[in-house]
C-alpha positions, 0 to 999 in steps of 0.5 A: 455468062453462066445459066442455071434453072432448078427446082425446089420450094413451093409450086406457086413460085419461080426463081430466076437468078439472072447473070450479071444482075445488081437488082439481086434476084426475081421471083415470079409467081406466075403473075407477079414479079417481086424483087430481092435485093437484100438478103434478110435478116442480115442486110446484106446486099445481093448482087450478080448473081452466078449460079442457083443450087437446091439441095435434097432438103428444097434449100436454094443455094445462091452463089454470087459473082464476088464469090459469096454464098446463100442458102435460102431456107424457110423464107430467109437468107443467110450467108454460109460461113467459115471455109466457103465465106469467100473465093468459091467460084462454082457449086453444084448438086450432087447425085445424093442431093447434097451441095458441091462447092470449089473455093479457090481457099479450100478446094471441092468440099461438100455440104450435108447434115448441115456441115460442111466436108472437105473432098480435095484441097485447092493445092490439089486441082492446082498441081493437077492443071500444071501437071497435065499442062506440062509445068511442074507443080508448085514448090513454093513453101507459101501457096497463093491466097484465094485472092490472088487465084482469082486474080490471075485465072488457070485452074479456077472452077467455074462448073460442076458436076457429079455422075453416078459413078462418083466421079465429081467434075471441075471444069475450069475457065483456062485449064480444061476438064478434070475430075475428083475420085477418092481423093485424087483429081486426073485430068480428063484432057491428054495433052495441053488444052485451054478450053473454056468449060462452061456446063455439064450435063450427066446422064445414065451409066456415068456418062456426060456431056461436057459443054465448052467453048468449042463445042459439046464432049462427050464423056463416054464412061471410061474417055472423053469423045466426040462420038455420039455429039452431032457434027453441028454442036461441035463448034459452038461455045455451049453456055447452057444444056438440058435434057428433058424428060422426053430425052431432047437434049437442049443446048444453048449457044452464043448463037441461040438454042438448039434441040437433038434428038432422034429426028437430028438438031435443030435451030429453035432460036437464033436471037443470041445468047442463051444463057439458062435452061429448065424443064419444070414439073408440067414439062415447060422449058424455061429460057433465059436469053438475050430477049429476056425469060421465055417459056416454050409450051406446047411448042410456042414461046411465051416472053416475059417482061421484067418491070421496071429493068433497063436489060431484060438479058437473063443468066441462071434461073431456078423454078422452084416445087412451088412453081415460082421462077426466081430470077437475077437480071444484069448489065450489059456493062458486065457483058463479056 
């Protein structure tokens, strides 16, 4: 289960791209919800969707559980080709606004000027995970496929990030925290560590917040910590985390969602997963749970019903400049 919300597009739209959905993606005008099931002018099908990305430019970025990706640009879709066509598993925006992607073909690469660069290859995170690991690095003269990364999960990339001090971030389903700088990726982790990265959160002076299936890290700049984290958000498994422009910091847990700031944490909601967070443009904070799509104004929540859903279970979200939430439901079969 991942959750991202970001803004981009018109103010009079939200899109909210749910985890785990095969109705492809929502958007709500504040109204109304309309459906997006296909991606046009190529009929391709969308299906589950894992994360929402929009660049400098105000394009939504689409990436989908089965490792495509889209860019929604001037009122259509189209899939983005070549090196990233299959096996990217993690994307993200960079602090120039440009697109960050990892494809288990291809490693971290970088997307802007309407091109895509290559950062690092996939042999690199590879031999870095198994290094830090303590294994030796692969000798073998014929690397695996993409394909064959993605059925056996180590070092896959399934979040990122980038702090202001150009560090890029990889956090992997099995492997730990690493980071890309000037060409080399070092693990941030000493010794042997399995945990399950799940989210970032950048803040000033290249520190970052690194949620995880046992808790939140803390990046202080120059290690990884758990000063500064509050006792109470170290043994939760983190799937979301936002900072609002009030300085509350919001962490969305398997058990419900959470708010630190200087009066201490506290238990907003404790109905279960909660997937996606966003702050929109009037400071709203959007939530995708268990429960459906929420918006917390003025310390009330509102709920939301999608029509015409068995599950109103939501992941990623993204409310775009125009105010539309865009978003992608799932099944509770893919739950897990």
């Amino acid at each position: 289960m991942a959750g991202r919300i970001y803004n981009g597009h018109r103010p009079d739209f939200r899109w909210l791209p749910l985890d785990w959905t095969d109705k492809g993606l929502v958007r709500f005008d504040g109204l109304n919800f309309q459906q997006f099931q296909l991606a046009q002018p190529d009929p391709i099908w969308i299906g589950p969707v894992r994360t929402l990305v929009v660049d400098a430019s105000d394009n939504l970025w689409i990436l989908l559980q089965n490792t495509l990706v889209f860019r929604y640009q001037n009122g259509t879709f189209g899939l983005i080709r070549g090196e990233t066509e299959n096996g990217t598993t993690a994307i993200a925006r960079g602090t120039s606004g440009a697109v960050l992607l990892s494809s288990l073909a291809e490693g971290t690469l970088t997307y802007s000027n309407n091109r895509l660069r290559s950062l690092s290859s996939a042999a690199l995170l590879t031999d870095a995970a198994r290094v830090a690991n303590g294994e030796p690095p692969d000798q073998r003269a014929t690397p695996f496929s993409w394909f064959d990364r993605l059925g056996a999960p180590t070092s896959v990339v399934i979040a990122m990030a980038q702090t202001d001090d150009g560090k890029i971030w990889l956090g992997t389903e099995r492997r730990g925290l690493f980071y890309l700088q000037e060409s080399r990726i070092l693990s941030a982790l000493n010794g042997r560590d399995d945990t399950k990265i799940n989210c970032f959160l950048p803040l000033q002076n290249s520190e970052l917040w690194v949620g995880t299936a046992k808790g939140v890290l803390r990046w202080s700049g120059t290690k990884l910590t758990l000063a500064g984290v509050p006792s109470s958000l170290l043994n939760l498994d983190v799937l979301s985390i936002l900072r609002d422009r009030d300085s509350n910091i919001w962490v969305g847990t398997s058990r419900g969602l959470f708010r630190y700031n200087a009066n201490g944490v506290s238990l907003l909601s404790a109905t279960g997963p909660v997937a996606a967070l966003f702050e929109d443009r009037e400071g709203n904070i959007w939530i995708g749970s268990m429960r459906g799509l929420e918006r917390l104004r003025d310390s009330a929540f509102v709920t939301y019903s999608l029509p015409n859903l068995n599950s109103q279970r939501l992941g990623p979200l993204h409310v775009d400049s125009g105010g539309r939430t865009w978003i992608a439901p799932f099944r509770a079969v893919c739950d897990g």
